[in-house]
C-alpha atoms as one frame of an Amber mdcrd trajectory, in Angstrom:
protein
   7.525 -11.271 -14.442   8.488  -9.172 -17.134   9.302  -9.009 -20.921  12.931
  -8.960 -21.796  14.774  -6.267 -22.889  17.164  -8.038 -25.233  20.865  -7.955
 -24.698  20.300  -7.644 -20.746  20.383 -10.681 -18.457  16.739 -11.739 -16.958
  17.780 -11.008 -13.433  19.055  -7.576 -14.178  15.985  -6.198 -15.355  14.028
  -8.145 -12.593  15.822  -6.351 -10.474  15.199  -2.850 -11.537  11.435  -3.760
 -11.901  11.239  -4.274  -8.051  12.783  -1.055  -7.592  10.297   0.529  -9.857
   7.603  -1.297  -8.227   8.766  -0.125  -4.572   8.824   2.985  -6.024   5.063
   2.955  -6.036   4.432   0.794  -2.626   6.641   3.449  -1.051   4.225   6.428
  -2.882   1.025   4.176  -1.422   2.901   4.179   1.904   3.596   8.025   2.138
   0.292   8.912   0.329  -2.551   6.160   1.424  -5.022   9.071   1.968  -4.823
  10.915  -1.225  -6.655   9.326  -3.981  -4.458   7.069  -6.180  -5.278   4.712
  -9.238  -3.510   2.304 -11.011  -2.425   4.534 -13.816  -1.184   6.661 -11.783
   0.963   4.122  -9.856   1.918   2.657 -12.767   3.632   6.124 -14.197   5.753
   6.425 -11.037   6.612   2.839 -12.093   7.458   3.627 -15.394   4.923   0.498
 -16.672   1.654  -0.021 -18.444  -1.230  -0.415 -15.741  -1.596  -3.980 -16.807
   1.498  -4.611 -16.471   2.121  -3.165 -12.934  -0.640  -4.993 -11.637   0.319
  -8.346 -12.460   3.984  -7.428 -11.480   3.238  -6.177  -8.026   1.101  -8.727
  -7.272   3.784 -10.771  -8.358   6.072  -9.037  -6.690   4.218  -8.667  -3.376
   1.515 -11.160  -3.116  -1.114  -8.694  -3.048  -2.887  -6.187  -5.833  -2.010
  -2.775  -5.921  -5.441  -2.013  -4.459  -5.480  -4.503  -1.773  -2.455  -3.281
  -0.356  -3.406   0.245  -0.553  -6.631  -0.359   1.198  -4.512  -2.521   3.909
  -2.149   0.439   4.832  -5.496   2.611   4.939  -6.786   0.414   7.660  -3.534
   0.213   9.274  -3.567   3.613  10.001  -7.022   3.808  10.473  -6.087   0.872
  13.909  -3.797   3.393  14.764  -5.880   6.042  14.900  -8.980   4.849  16.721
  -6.499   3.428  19.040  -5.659   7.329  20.080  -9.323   7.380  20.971  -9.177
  11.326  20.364 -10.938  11.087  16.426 -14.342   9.660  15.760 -14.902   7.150
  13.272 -16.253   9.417  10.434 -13.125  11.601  10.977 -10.554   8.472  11.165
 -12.579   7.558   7.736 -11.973  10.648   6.050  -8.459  10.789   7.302  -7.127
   7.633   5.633  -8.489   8.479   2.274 -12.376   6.958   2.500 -15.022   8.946
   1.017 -17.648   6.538   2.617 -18.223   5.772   5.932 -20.257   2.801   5.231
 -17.053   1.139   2.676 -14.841   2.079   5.299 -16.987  -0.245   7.970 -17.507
  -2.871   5.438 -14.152  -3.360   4.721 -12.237  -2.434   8.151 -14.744  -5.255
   9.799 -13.619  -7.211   6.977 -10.040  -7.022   7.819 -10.096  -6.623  11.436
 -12.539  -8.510  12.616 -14.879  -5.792  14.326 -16.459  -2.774  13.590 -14.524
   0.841  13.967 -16.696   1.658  16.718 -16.013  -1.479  18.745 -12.292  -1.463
  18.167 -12.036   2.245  19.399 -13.652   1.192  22.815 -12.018  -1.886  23.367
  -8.474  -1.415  25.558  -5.321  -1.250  23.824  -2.686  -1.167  25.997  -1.886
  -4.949  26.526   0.574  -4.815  23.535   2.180  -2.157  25.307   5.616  -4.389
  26.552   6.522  -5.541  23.201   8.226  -3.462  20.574   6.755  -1.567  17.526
   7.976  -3.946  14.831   6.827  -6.905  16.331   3.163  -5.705  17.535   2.687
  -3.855  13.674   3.428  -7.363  12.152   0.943  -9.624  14.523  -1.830  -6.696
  14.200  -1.649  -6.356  10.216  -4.714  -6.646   9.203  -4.512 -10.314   7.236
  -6.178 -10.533   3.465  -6.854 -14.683   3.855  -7.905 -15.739   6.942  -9.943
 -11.890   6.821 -11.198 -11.007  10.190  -9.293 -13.961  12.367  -7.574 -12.571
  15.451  -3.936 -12.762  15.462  -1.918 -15.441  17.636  -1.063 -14.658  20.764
   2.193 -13.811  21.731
């Protein structure tokens, strides 16, 4: 995953290259709508941008990118599920500056349009807790657009 520092054991400096690296997921999770790049990302890191990328993907299965545009349309779910926001304004909110990337890629994810997952009910998740509901309604990179399993 990464190149040895010599002198220290592999799985020491593994180990403080995840915590660098969840040092940027957690920046992506507290700042999804601001605009962020790799080279950014990869300061807060302390790495090259090549170099993050392949590690967090190693790291966490997915690009930098692809999970930053997953926790957008997270919180994009969440927010059409308040039904008080419109789709261009949940768009904006979650860092898009297009509407019509934003419906590409939440139908992508999701499995329906913005418009049709703000109308459609959302309470029948309402008896099972938080953690569980947030980890069958993730929005799924393979398998894109496939409902989730029934619980």
């Amino acid at each position: 995953m990464t190149a040895r520092v010599p002198g220290r054991p592999a799985a020491a400096q593994d180990l403080r290259d995840l915590v660098r690296l969840r040092r940027a997921r957690d920046q992506m999770d507290r700042d999804y709508a601001k605009p962020l790049d790799v080279p950014a990302l990869a300061r807060v890191a302390l790495m090259s941008p090549g170099h993050f990328s392949r590690s967090f993907r190693a790291a966490f299965g997915e690009t930098p990118y692809g999970y930053l545009m997953t926790r957008r349309i997270e919180r994009a779910k969440a927010l059409l599920r308040r039904g008080d926001l419109t789709v261009t304004e949940v768009c904006f909110a979650v860092g898009w500056t297009s509407l019509g990337s934003f419906s590409t890629r939440f139908t992508e994810l999701v499995g329906e349009s913005p418009s049709a997952y703000r109308a459609r009910r959302h309470d029948e998740g309402a008896a099972i807790p938080a953690c569980v509901a947030k980890m069958y309604t993730r929005p799924v990179r393979n398998g894109e657009g496939k409902p989730a399993p029934r619980l």
